[in-house]
C-alpha positions in Angstrom: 32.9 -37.5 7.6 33.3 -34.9 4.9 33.0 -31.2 7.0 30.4 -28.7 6.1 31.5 -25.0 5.6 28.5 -23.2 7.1 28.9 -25.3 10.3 31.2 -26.6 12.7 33.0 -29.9 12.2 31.0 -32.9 12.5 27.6 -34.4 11.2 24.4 -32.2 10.8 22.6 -31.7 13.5 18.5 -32.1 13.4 18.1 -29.6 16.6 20.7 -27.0 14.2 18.8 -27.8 10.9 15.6 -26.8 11.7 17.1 -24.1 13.7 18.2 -22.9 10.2 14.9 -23.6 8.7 13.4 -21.4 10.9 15.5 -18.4 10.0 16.7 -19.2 6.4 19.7 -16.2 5.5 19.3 -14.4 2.7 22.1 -15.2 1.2 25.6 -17.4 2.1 28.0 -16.5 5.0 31.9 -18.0 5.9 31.1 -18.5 9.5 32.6 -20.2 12.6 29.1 -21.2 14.0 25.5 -21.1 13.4 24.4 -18.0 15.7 26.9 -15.8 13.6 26.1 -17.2 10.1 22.4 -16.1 11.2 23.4 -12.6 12.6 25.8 -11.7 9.4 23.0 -13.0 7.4 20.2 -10.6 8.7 22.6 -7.7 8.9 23.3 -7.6 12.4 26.7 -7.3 14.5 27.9 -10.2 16.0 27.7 -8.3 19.3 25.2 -10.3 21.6 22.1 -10.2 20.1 19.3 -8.4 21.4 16.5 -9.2 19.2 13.5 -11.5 20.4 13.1 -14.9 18.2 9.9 -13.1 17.1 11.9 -10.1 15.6 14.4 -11.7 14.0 12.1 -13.8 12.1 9.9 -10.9 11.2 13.5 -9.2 10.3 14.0 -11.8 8.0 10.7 -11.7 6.3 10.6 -8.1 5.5 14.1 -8.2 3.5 13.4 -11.1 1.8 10.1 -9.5 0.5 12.7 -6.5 0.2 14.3 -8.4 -2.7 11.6 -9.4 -4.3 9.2 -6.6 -4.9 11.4 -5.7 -8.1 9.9 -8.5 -10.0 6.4 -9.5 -8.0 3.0 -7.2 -8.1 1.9 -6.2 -5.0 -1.7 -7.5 -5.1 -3.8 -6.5 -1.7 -5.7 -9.4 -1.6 -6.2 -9.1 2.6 -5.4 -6.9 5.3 -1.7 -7.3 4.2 -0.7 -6.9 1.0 0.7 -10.5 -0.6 3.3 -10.4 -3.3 2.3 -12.2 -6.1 4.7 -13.5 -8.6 3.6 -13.3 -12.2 4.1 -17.1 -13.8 6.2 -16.8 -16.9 5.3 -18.2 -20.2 6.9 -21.9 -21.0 8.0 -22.9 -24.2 8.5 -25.9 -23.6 6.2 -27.7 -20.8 6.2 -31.6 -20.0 3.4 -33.0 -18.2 3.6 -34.9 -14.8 6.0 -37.8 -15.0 7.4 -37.2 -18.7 11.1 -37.2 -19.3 13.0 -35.2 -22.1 16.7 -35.4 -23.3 18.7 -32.2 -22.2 22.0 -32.4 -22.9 23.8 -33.0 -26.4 26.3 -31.7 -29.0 24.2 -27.7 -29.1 22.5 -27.6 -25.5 24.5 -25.6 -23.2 26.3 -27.2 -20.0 25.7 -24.6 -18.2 21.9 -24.6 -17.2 19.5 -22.3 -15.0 17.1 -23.9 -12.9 14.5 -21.8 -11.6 11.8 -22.1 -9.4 8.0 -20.2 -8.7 5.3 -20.3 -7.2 2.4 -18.5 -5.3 0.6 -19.1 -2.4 -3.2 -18.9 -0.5 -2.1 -18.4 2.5 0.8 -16.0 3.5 2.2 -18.1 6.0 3.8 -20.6 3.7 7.0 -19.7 3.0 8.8 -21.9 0.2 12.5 -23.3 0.3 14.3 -25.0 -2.8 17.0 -28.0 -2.0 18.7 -29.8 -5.0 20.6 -32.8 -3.6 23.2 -34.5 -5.4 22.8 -38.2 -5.8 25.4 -41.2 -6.8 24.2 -44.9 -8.5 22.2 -45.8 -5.0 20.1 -42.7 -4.7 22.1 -41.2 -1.8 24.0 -37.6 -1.7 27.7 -38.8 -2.8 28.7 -36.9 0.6 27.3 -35.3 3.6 27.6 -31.7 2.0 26.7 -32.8 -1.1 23.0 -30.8 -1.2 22.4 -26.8 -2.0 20.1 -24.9 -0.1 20.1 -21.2 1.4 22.2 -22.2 3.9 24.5 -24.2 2.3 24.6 -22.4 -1.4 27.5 -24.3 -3.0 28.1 -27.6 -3.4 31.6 -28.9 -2.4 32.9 -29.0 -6.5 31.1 -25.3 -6.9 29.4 -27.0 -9.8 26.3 -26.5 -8.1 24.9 -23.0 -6.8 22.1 -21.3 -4.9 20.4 -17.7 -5.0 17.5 -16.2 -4.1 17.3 -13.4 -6.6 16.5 -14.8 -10.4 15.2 -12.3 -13.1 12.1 -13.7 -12.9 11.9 -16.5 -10.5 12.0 -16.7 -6.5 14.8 -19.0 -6.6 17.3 -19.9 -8.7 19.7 -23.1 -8.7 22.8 -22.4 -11.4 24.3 -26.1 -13.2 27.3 -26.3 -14.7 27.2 -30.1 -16.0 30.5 -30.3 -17.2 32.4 -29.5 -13.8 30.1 -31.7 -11.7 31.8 -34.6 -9.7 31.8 -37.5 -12.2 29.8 -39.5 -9.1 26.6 -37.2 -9.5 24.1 -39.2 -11.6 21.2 -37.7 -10.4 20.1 -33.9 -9.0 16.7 -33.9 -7.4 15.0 -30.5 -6.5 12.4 -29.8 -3.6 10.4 -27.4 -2.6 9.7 -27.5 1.4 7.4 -25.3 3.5 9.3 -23.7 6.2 8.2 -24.4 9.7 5.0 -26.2 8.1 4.8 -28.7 11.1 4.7 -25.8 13.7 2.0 -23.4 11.5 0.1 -26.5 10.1 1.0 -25.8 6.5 0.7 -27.9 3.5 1.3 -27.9 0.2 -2.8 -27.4 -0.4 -2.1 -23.7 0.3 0.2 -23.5 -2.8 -0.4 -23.0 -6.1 1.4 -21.9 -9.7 4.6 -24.0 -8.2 6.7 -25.1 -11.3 10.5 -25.3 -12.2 11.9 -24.6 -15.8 15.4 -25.4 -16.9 16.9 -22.5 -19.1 20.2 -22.0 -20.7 22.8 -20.2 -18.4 24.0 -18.4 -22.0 21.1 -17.4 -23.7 18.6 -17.8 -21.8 16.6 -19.9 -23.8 14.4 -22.3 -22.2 14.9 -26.5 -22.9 12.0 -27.7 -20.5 9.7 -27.0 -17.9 7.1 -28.1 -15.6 4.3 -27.1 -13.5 2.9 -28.8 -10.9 -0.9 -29.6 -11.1 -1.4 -31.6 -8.1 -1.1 -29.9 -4.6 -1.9 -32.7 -1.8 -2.5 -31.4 1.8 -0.8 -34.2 3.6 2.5 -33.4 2.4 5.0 -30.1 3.1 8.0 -30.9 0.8 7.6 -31.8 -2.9 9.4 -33.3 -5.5 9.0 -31.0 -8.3 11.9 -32.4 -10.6 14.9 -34.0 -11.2 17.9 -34.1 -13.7 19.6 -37.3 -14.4 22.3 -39.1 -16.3 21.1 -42.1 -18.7 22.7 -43.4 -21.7 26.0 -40.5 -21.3 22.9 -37.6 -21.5 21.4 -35.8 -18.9 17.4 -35.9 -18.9 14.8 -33.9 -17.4 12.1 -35.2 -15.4 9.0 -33.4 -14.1 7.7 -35.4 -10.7 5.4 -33.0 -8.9 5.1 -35.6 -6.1 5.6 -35.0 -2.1 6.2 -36.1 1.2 5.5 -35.4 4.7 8.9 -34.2 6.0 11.0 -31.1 6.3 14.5 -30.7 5.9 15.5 -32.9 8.2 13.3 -35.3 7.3 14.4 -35.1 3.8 18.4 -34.9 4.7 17.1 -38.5 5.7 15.7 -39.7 3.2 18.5 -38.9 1.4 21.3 -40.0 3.4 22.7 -36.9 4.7 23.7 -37.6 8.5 21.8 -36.2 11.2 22.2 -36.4 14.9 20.1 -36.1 17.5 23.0 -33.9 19.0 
């Protein structure tokens, strides 16, 4: 079993993932264990920590809404003020389910995939995954899938950030150095902790993903999601595949009930019980 660098040897466990989902770093850490990957994360000494759960979750909060206020409007539509993110213009939409050609002989390798969305209900806070599938639909490897904790994949061809120009999140491609055994990258959205606040995917809206050029920034497809189901808290919102030697783009906008975990699953990436 391949070993994961933001962890400890050995396969992922559930109890440590959602442990992770709860308090998502800002950004990626080298660490020894997971209780030090969250303190260097948030900013805090890896003294013994003195911060309640409750604290260190409202800690994280506040600096990832710290980052964002840059490129979101501040829009008091309650008590508390919600950012809003202003939803770029597409040049190039697909509707649910259509596939387009990206790749070819004057499309950049190097592509930008980038993620928005807003919400109803400030509870819902939104994660983006991109997992890295061979010929059977499985990751290729156990550390073969990209989220905040976890921000490169093993070849570096694949990479994570929070802070896009214009985006919330941001997933950076580069085709041509991707293991040759990727055919397929799918990219999820997932409500964090929606199981313990009751969220769903009802409470969102404005979600979509567009895929730009890394160079100039010129955008070759995108998609946003019209259908928001309440019985489901991670969704589908697109994929990029290989067919016929070129890579495709295809807008799904479809969901499941299960979390990271759950999904990890679904998608073969081990996960013990302990």
């Amino acid at each position: 079993m391949t070993e994961i660098p933001m962890r400890t040897k050995g396969a992922w466990n559930k109890d440590t993932i959602l442990g992770m989902n709860a308090q998502k770093p800002g950004k990626a850490y080298s660490a020894q264990n997971l209780m030090t990957l969250q303190n260097r994360a948030r900013g805090i000494s890896d003294e013994p920590a003195q911060n309640t759960q409750s604290e260190i979750s409202g800690n994280r909060s506040q600096s990832m809404r710290q980052r964002e206020t840059g490129r979101m409007q501040q829009t008091p539509s309650s008590e508390t003020q919600n950012l809003v993110m202003q939803i770029p213009s597409f040049a190039h939409p697909i509707q649910k389910g259509q596939k387009v050609l990206l790749s070819g002989t004057e499309v950049s390798r190097r592509l930008d995939i980038c993620f928005g969305w807003n919400s109803t209900n400030e509870g819902c806070d939104v994660d983006v995954s991109a997992f890295l599938l061979g010929e059977n639909g499985k990751v290729i490897g156990d550390d073969w899938f990209v989220f905040y904790g976890q921000t490169k994949s093993p070849d570096g061809s694949v990479t994570w950030e929070v802070d896009g120009q214009a985006d919330r999140e941001v997933i950076h491609l580069d085709i041509a150095g991707m293991n040759p055994a990727v055919r397929k990258v799918v990219f999820v959205l997932t409500i964090n902790e929606a199981f313990e606040k009751k969220l769903h995917f009802g409470m969102l809206k404005d979600a979509y993903i567009r895929i730009l050029d890394h160079g100039d920034r010129t955008e070759l497809a995108s998609f946003q999601m019209t259908d928001y189901y309440t019985n489901v808290i991670s969704m589908m919102i697109g994929e990029i595949y290989l067919h016929n030697n070129n890579w495709k783009f295809h807008g799904i906008g479809n969901g499941v009930t299960k979390d990271l975990a759950g999904l990890c699953e679904l998608y073969g990436v081990q996960v013990s019980n302990g």
